[in-house]
N, C-alpha and C positions, 0 to 999 in steps of 0.2 A: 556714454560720456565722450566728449572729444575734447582732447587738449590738444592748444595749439603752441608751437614752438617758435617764437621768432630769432631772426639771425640766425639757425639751424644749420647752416652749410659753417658761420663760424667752428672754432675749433673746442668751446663751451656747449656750440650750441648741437653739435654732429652728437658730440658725449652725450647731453640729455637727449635726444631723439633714441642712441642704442641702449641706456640705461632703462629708459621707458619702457621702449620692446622687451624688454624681461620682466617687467608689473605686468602690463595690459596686452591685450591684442592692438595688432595692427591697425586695425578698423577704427580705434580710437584715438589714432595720434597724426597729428597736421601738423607738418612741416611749412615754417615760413620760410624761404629761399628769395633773396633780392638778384639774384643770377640766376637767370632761366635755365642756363648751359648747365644747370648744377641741381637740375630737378630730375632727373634720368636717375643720379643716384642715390635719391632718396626711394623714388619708384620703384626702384629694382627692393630695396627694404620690405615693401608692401604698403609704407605707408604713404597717405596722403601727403601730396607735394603740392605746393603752391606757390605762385612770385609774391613777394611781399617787398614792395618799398615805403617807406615810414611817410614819405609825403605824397604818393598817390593814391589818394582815396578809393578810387575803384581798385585798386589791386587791396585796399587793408578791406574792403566792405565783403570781398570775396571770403577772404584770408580770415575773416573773423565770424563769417555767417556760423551758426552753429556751434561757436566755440562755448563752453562749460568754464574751462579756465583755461585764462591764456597766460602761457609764461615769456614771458618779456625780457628778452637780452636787450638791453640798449646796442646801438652799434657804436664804434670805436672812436668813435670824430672827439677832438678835444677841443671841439668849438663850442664853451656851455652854451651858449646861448641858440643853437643849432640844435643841441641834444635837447636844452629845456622844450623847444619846436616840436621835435622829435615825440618826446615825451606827451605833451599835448595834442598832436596830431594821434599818436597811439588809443591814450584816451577817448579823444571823441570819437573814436572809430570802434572801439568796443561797447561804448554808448550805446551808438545807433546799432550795432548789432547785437543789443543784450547779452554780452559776454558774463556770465553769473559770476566771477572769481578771476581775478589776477594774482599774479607770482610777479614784483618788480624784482628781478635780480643784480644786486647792488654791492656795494664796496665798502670795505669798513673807513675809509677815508672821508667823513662826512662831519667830523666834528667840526662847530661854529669857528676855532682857532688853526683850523687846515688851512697849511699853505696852497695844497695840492688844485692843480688847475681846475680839477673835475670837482671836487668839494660842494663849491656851490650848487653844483645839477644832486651829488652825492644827499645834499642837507635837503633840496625841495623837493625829490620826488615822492618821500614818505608823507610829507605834510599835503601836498597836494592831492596822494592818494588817502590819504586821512580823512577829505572833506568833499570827495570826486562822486560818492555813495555808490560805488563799487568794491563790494567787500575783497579784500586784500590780504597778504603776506608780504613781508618782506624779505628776500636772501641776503646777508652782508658776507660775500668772501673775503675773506684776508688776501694776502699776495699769492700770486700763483707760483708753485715751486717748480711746472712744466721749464718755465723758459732759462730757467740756469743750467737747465740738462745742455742744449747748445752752445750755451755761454761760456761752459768749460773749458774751451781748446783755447779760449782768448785769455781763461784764465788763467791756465795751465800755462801760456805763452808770458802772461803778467808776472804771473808767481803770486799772485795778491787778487783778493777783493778790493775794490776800490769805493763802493760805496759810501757815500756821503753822509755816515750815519754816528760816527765818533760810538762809545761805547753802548749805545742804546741796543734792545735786542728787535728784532721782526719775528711776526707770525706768518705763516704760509696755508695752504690746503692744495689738493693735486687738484687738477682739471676733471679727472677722471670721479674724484671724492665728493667734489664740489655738484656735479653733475647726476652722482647717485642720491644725493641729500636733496634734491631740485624734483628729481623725479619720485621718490618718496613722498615729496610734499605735493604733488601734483595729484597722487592717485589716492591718497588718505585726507578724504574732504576733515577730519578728527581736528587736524594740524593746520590746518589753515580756516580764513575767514573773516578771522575777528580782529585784524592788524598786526598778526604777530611777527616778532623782529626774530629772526634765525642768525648767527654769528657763525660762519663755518673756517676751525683752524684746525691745524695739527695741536696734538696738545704740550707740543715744547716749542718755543720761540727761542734765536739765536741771536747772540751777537755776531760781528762778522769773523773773531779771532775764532770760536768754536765753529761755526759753518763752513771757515778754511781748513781747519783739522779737520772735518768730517768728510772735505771734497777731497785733502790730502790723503787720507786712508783712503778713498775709495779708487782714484786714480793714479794712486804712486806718485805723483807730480806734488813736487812743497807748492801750498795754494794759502800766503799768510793774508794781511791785509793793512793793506796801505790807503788809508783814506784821502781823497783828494777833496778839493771845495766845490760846495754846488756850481758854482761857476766853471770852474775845470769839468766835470761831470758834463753840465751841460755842452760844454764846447766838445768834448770828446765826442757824442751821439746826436749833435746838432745833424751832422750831415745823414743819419739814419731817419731825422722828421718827429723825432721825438726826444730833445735832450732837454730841450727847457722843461717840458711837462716831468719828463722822470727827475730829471733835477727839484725841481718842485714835491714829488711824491717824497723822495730820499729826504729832502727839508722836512717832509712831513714826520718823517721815523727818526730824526736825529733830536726833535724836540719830542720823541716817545710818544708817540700817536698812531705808530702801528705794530703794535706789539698787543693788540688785546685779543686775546684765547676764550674759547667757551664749550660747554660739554654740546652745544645744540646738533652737531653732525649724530654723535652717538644716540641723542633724540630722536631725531628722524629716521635714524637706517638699522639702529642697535645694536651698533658695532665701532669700536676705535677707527679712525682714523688714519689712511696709512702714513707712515713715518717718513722722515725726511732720509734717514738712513736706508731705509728700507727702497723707498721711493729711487733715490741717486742711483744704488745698487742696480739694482733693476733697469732703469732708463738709460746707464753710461755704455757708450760703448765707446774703446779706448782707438783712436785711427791707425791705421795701419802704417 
């Protein structure tokens, strides 16, 4: 069986390629890589590397020969109408290469009443894999709790959460949880197939006032929570290239649209979830 992994050198997609290596042999797992410079260290893993860019066909016709099931990270662009591209070039490329099974791995941001910029790619890729007649799963992760491990020194320097979410709570899952749930479902044909939706959270959701106690215990720094307006939000991380889109997602969690949990991690891997407490503990390390 060969499963292939696309996006692979992302920092989702690196997690599923090592989580794999612990199911299956090497022999059966295809790294898609869009940076050739970045096939060396998939190589040195054992497993198969290969360039994969989502609009040249000769590199996906390679990239897909022989695939079984291909799991699908979209790549990062918030341009939907680039991704829906993306998405349909994917497609026909496992088409023509008889790929038996896809994994879309997806976002729980997909409700019809999502402000969130990606939304609409979020709402079409299930329906279109719906009717594509290539049998399917689907992943929805919640928010990633990876990138607040960094975001701490700006908090710690706030003193506050700022998120745009007024008293609503959010769900999370790690990188690493998300990734073992991915690769479970890759190697246990049982679990996939017949369109099944997978929901992957931690099983507690926070508001921002409890998320700041729990950053405040864990770094000694008071970390309370000061909400600002999506507008402010946005102007704050406009210059990072992404303030309106998170502005937009934060819209999404302030009218309660991403706060929804599910037992399905413990379905696929047979085990809880690691915790957010647990998670920060571990990930923080305080600067010198």
């Amino acid at each position: 069986m060969t499963i292939t992994v696309t996006g692979a050198s992302g920092h989702l997609g690196h997690r599923v390629i090592k989580a794999l290596l612990k199911l299956t042999i090497d022999d059966n797992i295809r790294a898609g890589v869009h940076n050739p410079e970045k096939l060396a260290a998939f190589q040195k893993l054992g497993v198969q590397a290969v360039q994969l860019d989502y609009f040249n066909n000769a590199s996906m016709d390679l990239a897909f020969n022989g695939t079984d099931v291909l799991v699908y990270i979209p790549s990062k662009t918030y341009n939907v109408l680039k991704r829906v591209a993306e998405l349909e070039s994917v497609l026909t490329a496992a088409k023509k290469a008889a790929v038996s099974q896809i994994i879309f791995v997806s976002f729980f941001a997909d409700q019809e009443t999502n402000p969130f910029t990606m939304s609409p790619f979020y709402g079409y890729a299930p329906r279109r894999l719906a009717g594509f007649g290539i049998p399917y799963a689907v992943v929805k992760n919640s928010l990633f709790a990876d990138p607040l491990v960094p975001y701490l020194p700006e908090l710690i320097e706030r003193q506050a959460l700022i998120y745009p979410v007024g008293d609503q709570k959010l769900a999370f899952i790690t990188q690493a949880d998300s990734a073992e749930a991915i690769a479970q479902l890759a190697v246990n044909p049982e679990l996939r197939g017949h369109g099944e939706t997978y929901l992957l959270s931690q099983e507690e959701t926070f508001d921002m006032p409890t998320l700041g106690a729990l950053m405040t215990d864990i770094t000694g720094h008071p970390i309370g929570y000061q909400p600002v307006s999506t507008k402010a939000f946005a102007d704050i991380y406009r210059s990072e290239g992404d303030g309106d889109e998170l502005s937009s997602m934060y819209l999404a969690g302030e009218i309660g649209l991403m706060a929804a949990t599910s037992k399905d991690f413990q379905k696929l891997t047979g085990h809880a979830p690691e915790t957010m407490a647990t998670f920060l503990k571990r990930s923080y390390q305080p600067e010198n």
